[in-house]
Phi, psi and omega in degrees: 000133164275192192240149183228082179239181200259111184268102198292347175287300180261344188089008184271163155259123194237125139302132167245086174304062157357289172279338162285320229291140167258178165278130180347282195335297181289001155318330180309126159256119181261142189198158206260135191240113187296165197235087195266160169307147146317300199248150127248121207284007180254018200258105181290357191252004193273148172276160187105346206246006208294341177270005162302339192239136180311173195297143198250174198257355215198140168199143148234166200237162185262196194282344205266351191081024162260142174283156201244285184230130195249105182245154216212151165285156170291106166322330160249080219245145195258359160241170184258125185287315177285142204177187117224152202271137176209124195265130190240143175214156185178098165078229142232060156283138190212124167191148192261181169294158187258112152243120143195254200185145184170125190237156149215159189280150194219102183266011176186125177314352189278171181235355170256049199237207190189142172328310206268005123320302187306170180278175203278349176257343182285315150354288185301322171307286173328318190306291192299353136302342184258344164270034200246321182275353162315294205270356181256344168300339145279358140308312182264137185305305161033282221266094045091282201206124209234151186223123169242128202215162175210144186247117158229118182077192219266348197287298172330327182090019121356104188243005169198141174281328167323124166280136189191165164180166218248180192209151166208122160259150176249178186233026150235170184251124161335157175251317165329318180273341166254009168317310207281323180311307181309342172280334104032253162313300199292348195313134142006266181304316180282295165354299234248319178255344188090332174324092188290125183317316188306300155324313169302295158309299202292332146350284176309300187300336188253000152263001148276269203110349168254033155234018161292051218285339134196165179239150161199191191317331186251333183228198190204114166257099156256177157247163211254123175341333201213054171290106169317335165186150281244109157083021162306152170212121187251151165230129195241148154280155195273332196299141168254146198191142177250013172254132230225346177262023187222005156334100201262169187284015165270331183268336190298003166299307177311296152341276211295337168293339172270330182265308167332288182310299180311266204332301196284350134320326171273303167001267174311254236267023174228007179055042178077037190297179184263135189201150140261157179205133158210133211282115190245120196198148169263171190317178155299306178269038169218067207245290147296044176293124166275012174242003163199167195232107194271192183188178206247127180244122159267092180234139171294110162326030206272348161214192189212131211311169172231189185293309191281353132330280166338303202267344209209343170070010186236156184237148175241123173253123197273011186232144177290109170328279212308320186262276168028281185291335172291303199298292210288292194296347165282352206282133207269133179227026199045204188281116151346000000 
């Protein structure tokens, strides 16, 4: 029979379609794959090509002194960097200037590689680019609210395959981040105990443990009870912190090893599926906030929302979180 459960998190209702449900496996996408260049000269993210691109804000370099990760404005950027914000109102029409801020990572000079390839330090690199433009995109007074994301492949909405991802502040807070924060504040464990929900929640998974997929000193990867959609995956830090820029360098190690292991379990054993991930996190000053937590969400791109998605605002998921988290953690990947 199915279930109809409650993801304590976002505050959604999720079918776990039972009866619909396929198998880990078939989720696996066999699919024709191009076969890209090391280099490409028409790629503005490729090296030799660095004047394809504005002037970039951010870079690290390897010992030899060649860059490892580049960030650069978006060229196509979907806020304006120039600017002052000015609100306009008339009844209830309501709208500001589109001013904000928005980059991109150029996580690696190869142009045929993927995150979930690379070695673990370059990983690491990237990680400590996103804290570095967190905090400094909430520097400018602007910025509201900042998102950090990665588009992989064309289902994700990927427009170049040179692996990146992205950043934007905005110069409102989303009404999606402040549903969950309001869901959050109203939980239950916080009313009632003072108990960040996050905290909580992750408690409960790793003491059930069978959604669990892989752990280590700093964090916890699972799927989450109430998985919005087949093979979702969160990595929450054990720190509890709401900031995702107040990371310190003993977890971004840690960091790159658990999200390098999650990609390369969907790599292997879903076959490079098309996926998004995102750093869902609140400011440096709201970084002890005791009602939230930030954490890394991955979801694999393996179906597609519908009318009744759309008309009801609830997901029906065709894969069981539990055998999901089993699949994954059996997925044979070696050594890191």
């Amino acid at each position: 029979m199915p279930e109809v459960r409650l993801n304590q998190i976002t505050g959604d209702w999720v079918i776990i379609a039972t009866e619909r449900a396929k198998r880990p496996e078939e989720f696996k996408h066999v699919r024709e794959h191009s076969a890209f260049p090391e280099h490409s000269p028409s790629c503005p993210f490729c090296t030799g090509n660095e004047a394809m691109t504005p002037a970039e804000t951010f870079r690290l370099t390897d010992d030899e002194g060649r860059w490892t990760v580049r960030v650069v404005p978006n060229k196509f950027s979907a806020l304006t960097p120039e600017g002052v914000i000015v609100k306009r109102r008339d009844d209830l029409r309501e709208c500001l200037s589109g001013v904000g801020l928005h980059e991109v990572i150029i996580e690696s000079p190869m142009h045929n590689t993927t995150t979930a390839l690379l070695p673990l330090n370059r990983i690491g690199d990237i990680l400590v680019a996103y804290r570095h433009r967190q905090i400094a995109f909430y520097d400018d007074e602007r910025v509201e609210h900042v998102i950090i994301f990665k588009n992989h492949g064309e289902d994700a909405g990927t427009s170049l395959e040179h692996p990146h991802s992205q950043i934007v502040g905005t110069p409102v807070f989303p009404g999606q981040v402040m549903n969950r924060l309001n869901e959050a504040i109203r939980n239950y464990y916080y009313v009632n105990f003072g108990d960040c929900l996050y905290c909580t929640y992750m408690k409960g998974e790793k003491d059930d443990g069978l959604r669990v997929v892989s752990e280590n000193e700093h964090f916890l990867a699972f799927v989450p009870y109430a998985a919005l959609s087949p093979f979702h995956v969160w990595i929450y830090p054990k720190r509890h912190n709401a900031c995702y820029g107040h990371i310190t360098d003993d977890e971004i190690p840690a960091l790159a090893v658990i999200l390098k292991e999650i990609l390369l379990r969907l790599y292997v054993g879903l076959g490079n599926p098309d996926y998004n991930y995102v750093i869902r996190s609140l400011s440096p000053g709201g970084a002890d906030a005791k009602y939230f937590h930030w954490y890394l969400a991955i979801v694999p791109r393996l179906t597609k929302a519908a009318g009744f998605e759309l008309g009801t605002g609830m997901y029906i998921n065709t894969s069981l979180p539990e055998e999901s988290a089993e699949f994954l953690r059996n997925v044979p990947i070696g050594a890191l």
